[in-house]
C-alpha positions in Angstrom: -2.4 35.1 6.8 1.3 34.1 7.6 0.9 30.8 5.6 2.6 31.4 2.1 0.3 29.9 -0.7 1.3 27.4 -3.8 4.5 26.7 -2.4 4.7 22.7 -2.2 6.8 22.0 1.2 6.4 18.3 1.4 8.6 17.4 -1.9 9.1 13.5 -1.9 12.4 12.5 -0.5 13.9 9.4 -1.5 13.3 6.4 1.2 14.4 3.0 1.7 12.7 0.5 -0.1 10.4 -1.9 2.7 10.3 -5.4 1.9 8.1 -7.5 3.3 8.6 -10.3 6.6 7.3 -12.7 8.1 3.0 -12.4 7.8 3.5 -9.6 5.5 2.3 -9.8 1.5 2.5 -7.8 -1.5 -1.0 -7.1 -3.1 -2.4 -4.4 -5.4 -5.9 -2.4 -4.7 -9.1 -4.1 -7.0 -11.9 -1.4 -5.6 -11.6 0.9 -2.8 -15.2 0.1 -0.3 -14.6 3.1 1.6 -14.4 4.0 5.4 -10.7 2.8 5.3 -12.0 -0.8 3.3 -10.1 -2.0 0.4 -10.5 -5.1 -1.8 -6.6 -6.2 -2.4 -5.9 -8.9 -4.8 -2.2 -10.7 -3.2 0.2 -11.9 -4.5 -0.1 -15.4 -3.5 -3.4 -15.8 -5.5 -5.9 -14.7 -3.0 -8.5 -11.8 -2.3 -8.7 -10.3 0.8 -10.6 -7.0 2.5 -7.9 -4.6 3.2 -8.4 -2.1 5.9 -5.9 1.0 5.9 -4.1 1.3 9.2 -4.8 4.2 11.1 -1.4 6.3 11.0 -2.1 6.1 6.9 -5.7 7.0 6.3 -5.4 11.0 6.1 -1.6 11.3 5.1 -0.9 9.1 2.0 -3.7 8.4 -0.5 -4.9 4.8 -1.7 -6.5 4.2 -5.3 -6.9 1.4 -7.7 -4.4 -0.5 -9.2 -1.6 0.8 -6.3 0.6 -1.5 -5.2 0.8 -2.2 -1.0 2.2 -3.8 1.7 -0.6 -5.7 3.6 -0.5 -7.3 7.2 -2.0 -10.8 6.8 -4.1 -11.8 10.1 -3.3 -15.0 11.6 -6.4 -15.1 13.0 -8.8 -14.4 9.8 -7.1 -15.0 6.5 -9.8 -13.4 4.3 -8.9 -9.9 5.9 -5.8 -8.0 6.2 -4.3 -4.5 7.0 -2.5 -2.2 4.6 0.5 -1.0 6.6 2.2 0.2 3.3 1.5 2.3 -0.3 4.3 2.0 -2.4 5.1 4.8 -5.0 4.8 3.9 -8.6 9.1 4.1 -8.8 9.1 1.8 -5.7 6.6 -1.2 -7.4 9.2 -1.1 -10.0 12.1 -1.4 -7.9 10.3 -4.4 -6.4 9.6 -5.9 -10.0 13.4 -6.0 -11.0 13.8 -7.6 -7.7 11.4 -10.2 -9.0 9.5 -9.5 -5.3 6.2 -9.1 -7.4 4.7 -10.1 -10.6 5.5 -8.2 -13.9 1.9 -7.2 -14.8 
């Protein structure tokens, strides 16, 4: 076994903080469906079905009450794709900059 055990390798650095453009929303995870399905509740007073994109579904972790950047669809407004989790420092960040609700 050449694979040291208990050492943790992938500390979190610090990255810049996303904010969202044009067909892009800030929403925060209700109930996770699974297979990839989310119910997000956005920030501009609507539900939608959130469906993780496929570079995040095995490398970052999505749970209730996280706060994410979704992908609205021009096509089909009651659906959308999470293209973003943001850490629980980063949905703070995003609060002072009044970009989300205080909750």
């Amino acid at each position: 076994k050449n694979r040291k055990r208990g050492t943790n390798k992938n500390e979190p650095e610090k990255r810049d903080l996303n904010l969202k453009e044009e067909g892009q929303e800030y929403g925060q995870v209700i109930k996770m469906l699974g297979n990839g399905r989310l119910e997000v509740y956005c920030f501009d007073g609507q539900r939608r079905l959130g469906v993780i994109c496929g570079k995040m579904r095995k490398k970052s972790w999505v749970s209730n009450g996280d706060v994410v950047l979704v992908g609205l669809r021009d096509f089909q407004d009651s659906k959308c794709d999470v293209i973003l989790k943001y850490l629980p420092d980063e949905a703070k960040r995003l609060q002072k900059l009044k970009e989300i609700p205080d909750h």
